[in-house]
C-alpha positions in Angstrom: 38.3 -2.4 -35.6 35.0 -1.4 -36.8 33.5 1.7 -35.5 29.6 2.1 -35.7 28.4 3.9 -39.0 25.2 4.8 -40.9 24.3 3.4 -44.0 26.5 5.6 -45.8 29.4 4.4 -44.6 30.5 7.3 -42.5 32.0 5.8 -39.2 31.4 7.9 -36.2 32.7 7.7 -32.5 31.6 10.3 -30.2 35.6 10.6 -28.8 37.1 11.7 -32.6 36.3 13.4 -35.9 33.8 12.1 -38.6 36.2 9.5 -41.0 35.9 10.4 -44.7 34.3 7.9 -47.1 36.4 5.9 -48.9 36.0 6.1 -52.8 34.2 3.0 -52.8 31.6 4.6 -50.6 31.6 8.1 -52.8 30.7 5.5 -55.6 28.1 3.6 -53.8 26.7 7.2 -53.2 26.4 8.5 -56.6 29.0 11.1 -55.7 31.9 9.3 -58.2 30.3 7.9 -61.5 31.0 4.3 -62.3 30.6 2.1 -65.1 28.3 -0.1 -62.8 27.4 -3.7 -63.8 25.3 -4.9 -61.3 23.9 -3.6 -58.4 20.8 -4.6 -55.6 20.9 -4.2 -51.7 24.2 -5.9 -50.6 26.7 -5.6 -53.3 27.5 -2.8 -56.4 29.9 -4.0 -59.5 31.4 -1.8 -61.4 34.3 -1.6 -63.9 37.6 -0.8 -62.6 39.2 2.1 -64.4 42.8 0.7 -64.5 42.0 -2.8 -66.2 44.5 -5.8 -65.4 42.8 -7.3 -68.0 40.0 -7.3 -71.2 37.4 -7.6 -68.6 38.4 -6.5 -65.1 35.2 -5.6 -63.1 35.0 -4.6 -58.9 32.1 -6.1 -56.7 32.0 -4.5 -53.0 29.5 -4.8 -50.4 27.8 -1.7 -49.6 28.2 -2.2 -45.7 32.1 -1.0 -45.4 33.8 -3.7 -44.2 37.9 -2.2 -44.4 39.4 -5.6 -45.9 38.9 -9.3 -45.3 40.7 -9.9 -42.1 38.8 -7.4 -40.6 35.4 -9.1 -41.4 32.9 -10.6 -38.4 31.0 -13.3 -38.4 28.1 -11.6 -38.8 29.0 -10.5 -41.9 29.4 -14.2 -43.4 25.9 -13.4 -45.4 27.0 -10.4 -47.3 30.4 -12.3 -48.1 28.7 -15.4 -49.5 26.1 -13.1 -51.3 28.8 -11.1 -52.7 31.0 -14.1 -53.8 27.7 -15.7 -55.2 27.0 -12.5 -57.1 30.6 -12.2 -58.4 30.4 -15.6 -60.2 26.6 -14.5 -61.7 28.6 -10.9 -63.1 31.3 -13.2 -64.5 28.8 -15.1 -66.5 26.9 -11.9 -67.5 30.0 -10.3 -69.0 30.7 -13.8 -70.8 33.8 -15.5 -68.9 32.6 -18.6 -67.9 33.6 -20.9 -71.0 37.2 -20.2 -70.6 37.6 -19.6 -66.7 38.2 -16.0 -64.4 39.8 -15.1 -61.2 38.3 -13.8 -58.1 41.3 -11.7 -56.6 41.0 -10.4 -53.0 43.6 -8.3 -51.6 44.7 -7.4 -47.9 46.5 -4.6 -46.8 49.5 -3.1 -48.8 51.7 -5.8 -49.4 49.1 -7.4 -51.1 48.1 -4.3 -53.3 45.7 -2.9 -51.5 44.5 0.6 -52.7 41.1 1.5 -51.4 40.2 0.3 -47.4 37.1 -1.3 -48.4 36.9 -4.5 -49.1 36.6 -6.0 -52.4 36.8 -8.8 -55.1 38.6 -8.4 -58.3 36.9 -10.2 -61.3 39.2 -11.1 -64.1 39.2 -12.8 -67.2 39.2 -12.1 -70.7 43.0 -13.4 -70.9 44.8 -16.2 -70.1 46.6 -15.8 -66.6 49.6 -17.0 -64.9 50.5 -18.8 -61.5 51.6 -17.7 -59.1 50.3 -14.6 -59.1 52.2 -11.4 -58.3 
């Protein structure tokens, strides 16, 4: 469940102790320096720094949404903006000819290492199926 934050991210409920930004948010900040690719008032893309791949970028929303299954409906116009944006940062960084992947992962079986929800963007390389 999503607690009621600021706009940076810092979740706040009167009854327990201020939650510490995730790394995602300590990028979105300024406080961590990223290799940023894109950026305006919904989403930030930035390269990852353990590449799966010759071109392996991150886009997250700046509102901190934890993961996917804990999105609201109300947040379906940051999503679509961020997947929209995601397939504009693939073609900037030259992957449309020969295809990319858009991987999201949810909670730890899945991989998931930082709670704030966002989309890998992969390409460069031919990839496999399945997955994982």
């Amino acid at each position: 469940m999503r607690m009621p934050g600021n706009n940076l991210g810092i979740c706040r409920n009167p009854k327990s102790k201020p939650m510490s930004k995730t790394l995602f948010e300590k990028i979105i900040a300024r406080e961590i320096p990223a290799k940023i690719v894109y950026e305006d008032d919904k989403v930030l893309a930035f390269h990852d720094v353990k590449p799966q791949a010759p071109v392996h970028v991150l886009i997250i929303p700046k509102k901190p949404i934890p993961r996917i299954a804990e999105a609201h409906p109300d947040d379906h116009q940051v999503l679509g903006h961020l997947l929209i944006k995601a397939a504009e940062v693939a073609k900037q960084l030259g992957l449309t000819k020969n295809g990319f992947r858009l991987v999201f992962n949810n909670g730890p079986d899945a991989g998931e290492a930082v709670p704030h929800l966002h989309c890998h963007i992969i390409g460069g390389r031919k990839m496999g199926w399945p997955p994982g």
